[in-house]
C-alpha positions in Angstrom: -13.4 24.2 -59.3 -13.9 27.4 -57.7 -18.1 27.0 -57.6 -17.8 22.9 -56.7 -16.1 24.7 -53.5 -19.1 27.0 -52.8 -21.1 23.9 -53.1 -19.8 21.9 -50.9 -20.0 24.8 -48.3 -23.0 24.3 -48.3 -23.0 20.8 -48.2 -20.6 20.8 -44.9 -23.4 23.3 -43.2 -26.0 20.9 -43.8 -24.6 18.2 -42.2 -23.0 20.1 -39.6 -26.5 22.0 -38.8 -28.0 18.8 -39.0 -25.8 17.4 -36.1 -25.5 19.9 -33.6 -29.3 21.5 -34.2 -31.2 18.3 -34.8 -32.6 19.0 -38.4 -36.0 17.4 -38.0 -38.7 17.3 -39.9 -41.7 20.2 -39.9 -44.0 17.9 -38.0 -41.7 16.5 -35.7 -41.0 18.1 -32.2 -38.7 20.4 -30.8 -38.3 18.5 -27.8 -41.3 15.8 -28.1 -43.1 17.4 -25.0 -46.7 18.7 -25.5 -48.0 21.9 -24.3 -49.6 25.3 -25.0 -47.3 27.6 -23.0 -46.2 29.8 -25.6 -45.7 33.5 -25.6 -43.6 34.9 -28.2 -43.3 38.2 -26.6 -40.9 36.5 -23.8 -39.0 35.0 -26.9 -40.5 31.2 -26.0 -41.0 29.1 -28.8 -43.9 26.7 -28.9 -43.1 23.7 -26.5 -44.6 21.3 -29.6 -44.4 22.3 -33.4 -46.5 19.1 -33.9 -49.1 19.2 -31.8 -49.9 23.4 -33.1 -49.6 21.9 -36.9 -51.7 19.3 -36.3 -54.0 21.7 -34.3 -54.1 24.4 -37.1 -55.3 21.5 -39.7 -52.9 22.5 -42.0 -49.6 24.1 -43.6 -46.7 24.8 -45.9 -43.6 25.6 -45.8 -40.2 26.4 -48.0 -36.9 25.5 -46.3 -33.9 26.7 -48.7 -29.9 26.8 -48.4 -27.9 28.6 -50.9 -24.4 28.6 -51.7 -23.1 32.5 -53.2 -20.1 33.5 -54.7 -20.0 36.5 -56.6 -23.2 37.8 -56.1 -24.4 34.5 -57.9 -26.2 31.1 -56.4 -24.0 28.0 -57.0 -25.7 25.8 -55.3 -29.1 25.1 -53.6 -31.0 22.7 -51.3 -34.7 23.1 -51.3 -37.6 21.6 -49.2 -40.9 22.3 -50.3 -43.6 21.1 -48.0 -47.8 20.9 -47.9 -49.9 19.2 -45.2 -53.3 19.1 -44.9 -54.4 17.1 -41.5 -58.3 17.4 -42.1 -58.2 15.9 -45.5 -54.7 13.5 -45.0 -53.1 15.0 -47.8 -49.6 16.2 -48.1 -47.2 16.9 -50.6 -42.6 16.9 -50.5 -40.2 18.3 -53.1 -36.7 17.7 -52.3 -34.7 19.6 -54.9 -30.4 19.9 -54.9 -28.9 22.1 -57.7 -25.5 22.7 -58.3 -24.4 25.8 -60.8 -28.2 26.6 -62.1 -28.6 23.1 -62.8 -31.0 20.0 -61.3 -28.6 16.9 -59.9 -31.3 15.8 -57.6 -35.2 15.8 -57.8 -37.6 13.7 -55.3 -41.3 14.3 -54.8 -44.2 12.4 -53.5 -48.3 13.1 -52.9 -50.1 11.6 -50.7 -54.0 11.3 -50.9 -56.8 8.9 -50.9 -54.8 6.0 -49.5 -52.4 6.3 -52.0 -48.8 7.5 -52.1 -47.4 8.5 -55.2 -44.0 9.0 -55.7 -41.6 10.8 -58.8 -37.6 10.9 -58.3 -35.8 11.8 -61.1 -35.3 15.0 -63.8 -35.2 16.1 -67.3 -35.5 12.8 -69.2 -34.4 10.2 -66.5 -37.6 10.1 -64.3 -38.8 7.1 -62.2 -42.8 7.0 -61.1 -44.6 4.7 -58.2 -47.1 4.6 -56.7 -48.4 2.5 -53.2 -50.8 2.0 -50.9 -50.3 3.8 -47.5 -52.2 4.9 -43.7 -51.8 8.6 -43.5 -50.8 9.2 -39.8 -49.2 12.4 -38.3 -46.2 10.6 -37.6 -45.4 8.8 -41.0 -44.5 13.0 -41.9 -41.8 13.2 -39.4 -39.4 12.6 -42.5 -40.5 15.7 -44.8 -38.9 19.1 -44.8 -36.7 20.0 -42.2 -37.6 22.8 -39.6 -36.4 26.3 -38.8 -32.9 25.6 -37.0 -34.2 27.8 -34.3 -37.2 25.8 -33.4 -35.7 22.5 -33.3 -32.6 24.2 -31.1 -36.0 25.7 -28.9 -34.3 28.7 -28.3 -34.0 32.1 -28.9 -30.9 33.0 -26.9 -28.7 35.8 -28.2 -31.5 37.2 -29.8 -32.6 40.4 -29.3 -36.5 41.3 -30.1 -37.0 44.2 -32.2 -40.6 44.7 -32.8 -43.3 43.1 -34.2 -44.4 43.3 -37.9 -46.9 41.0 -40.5 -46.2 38.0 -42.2 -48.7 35.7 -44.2 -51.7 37.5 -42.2 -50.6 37.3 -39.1 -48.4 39.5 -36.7 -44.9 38.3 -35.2 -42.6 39.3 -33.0 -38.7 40.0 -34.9 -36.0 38.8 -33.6 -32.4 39.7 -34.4 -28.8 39.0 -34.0 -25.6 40.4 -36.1 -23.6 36.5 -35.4 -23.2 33.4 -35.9 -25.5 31.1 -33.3 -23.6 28.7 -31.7 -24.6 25.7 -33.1 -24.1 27.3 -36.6 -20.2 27.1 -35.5 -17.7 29.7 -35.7 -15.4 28.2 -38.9 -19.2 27.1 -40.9 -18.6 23.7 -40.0 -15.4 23.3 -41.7 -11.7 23.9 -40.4 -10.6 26.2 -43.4 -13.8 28.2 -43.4 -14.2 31.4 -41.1 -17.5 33.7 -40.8 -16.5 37.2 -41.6 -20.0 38.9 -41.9 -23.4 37.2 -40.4 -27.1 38.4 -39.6 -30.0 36.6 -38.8 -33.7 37.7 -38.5 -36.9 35.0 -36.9 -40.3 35.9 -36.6 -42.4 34.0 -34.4 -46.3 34.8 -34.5 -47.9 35.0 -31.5 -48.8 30.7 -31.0 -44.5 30.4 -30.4 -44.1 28.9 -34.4 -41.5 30.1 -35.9 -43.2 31.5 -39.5 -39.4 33.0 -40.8 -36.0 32.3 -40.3 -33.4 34.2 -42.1 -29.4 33.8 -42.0 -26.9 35.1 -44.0 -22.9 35.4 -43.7 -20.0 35.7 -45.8 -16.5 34.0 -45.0 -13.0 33.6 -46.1 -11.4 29.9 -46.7 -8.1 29.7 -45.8 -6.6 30.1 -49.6 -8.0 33.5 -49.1 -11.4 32.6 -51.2 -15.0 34.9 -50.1 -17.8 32.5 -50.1 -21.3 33.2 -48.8 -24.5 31.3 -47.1 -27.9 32.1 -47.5 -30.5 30.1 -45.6 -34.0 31.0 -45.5 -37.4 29.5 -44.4 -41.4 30.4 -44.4 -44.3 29.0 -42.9 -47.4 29.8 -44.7 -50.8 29.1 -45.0 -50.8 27.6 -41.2 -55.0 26.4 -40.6 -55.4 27.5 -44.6 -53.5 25.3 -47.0 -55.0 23.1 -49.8 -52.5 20.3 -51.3 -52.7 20.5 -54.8 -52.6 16.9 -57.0 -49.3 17.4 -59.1 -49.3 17.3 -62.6 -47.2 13.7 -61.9 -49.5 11.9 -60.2 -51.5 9.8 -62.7 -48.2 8.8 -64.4 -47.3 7.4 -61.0 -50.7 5.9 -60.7 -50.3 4.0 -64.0 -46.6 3.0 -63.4 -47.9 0.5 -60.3 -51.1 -0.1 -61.9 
């Protein structure tokens, strides 16, 4: 009972975020306007995640939010995502596990005209497969962005040097609270943050290649529950979609 709590903690957050930060996909704009002005130095984000994707040729990226109690994950939501412009390939994971195990599994490929698609875990595992246009926009629906870059802001942030990641130098960014739009009670009336940090490194484009948050709170019973959320962007202009080892099962399913 306790760890179904921690859960849906998480669960509450997502939908929460999702509401009041926008929660779109990788692809998909910050605010739909195009344009080049970035300058992470100032703490600007790129005016158009999708047009600098789409520019670089290719990317992927891990979005993940963990419920903790205990020192100990309960519960995770995962995005795992690959796009490769030049070629139109791409590849989505959706994965949701509760206490170590699998409840939820989704993936799909896309390559050659052909979408393939596998939903399902363990034993109970559905295949298809379909014909499909790859076009920037049909991505819009995979992953989910950094929080940060679809709120387009770095406000209450204070930079605090710049570092590597994946190659590439950024620009850190820190603050020791809750954001705003993360909500003071976690999204839920009985839930209060206690403890919070949060780290972003944007390279020097405006993309936001890290976003790291962390906080521990109290439920109104008196219960300590904790929130992890991380995500990377890697491999931006130097990603190559691997086939999974699904795909021909899918192939054969609609054949």
């Amino acid at each position: 009972m306790t760890r179904r709590i921690g859960s849906t903690l998480v669960v509450v957050l997502l939908v929460a975020l999702a509401g009041c930060a926008g929660g779109g996909g990788d692809v998909t704009s910050a605010d739909g306007d195009a344009g080049d002005d970035a300058a992470s130095a100032d703490g600007t984000l790129v005016a158009n995640r999708t047009a600098a994707l789409e520019a670089a040729g290719s990317y992927a990226s891990v979005w993940r939010m963990r419920s903790i109690e205990d020192d100990v994950v309960v519960g995770e939501t995962t995005y795992r995502t690959a796009v490769d412009y030049e070629n139109e390939r791409y590849s989505f994971e959706a994965t949701i596990a509760d206490d170590g195990e699998v409840d939820t599994s989704v993936a799909t490929y896309f390559a050659d005209g052909t979408l393939a698609q596998r939903i399902g875990n363990d034993g109970d595992v559905q295949y298809a497969s379909s014909d499909q246009t790859f076009t920037a926009g049909s991505l819009s629906s995979l992953g989910r962005a950094p929080f940060v870059a679809t709120t387009g802001s770095l406000d209450g942030f204070t930079e605090a040097g710049t570092e590597t990641f994946d190659g590439v130098t950024v620009t850190r960014y820190e603050m020791d609270r809750a954001a705003s739009w993360v909500a003071a009670r976690g999204g839920s009336d009985d839930f209060q943050w206690n403890e919070f940090s949060y780290v972003v490194l944007v390279d020097e484009q405006g993309l936001v290649r890290s976003e790291t948050w962390r906080g521990t709170g109290t439920t109104d019973d008196g219960a300590t529950r904790g929130v992890e959320f991380t995500y990377e962007l890697t491999g931006v202009g130097d990603t190559t979609v691997a086939a999974p080892d699904w795909v021909e099962q899918a192939r054969a399913a609609s054949a």
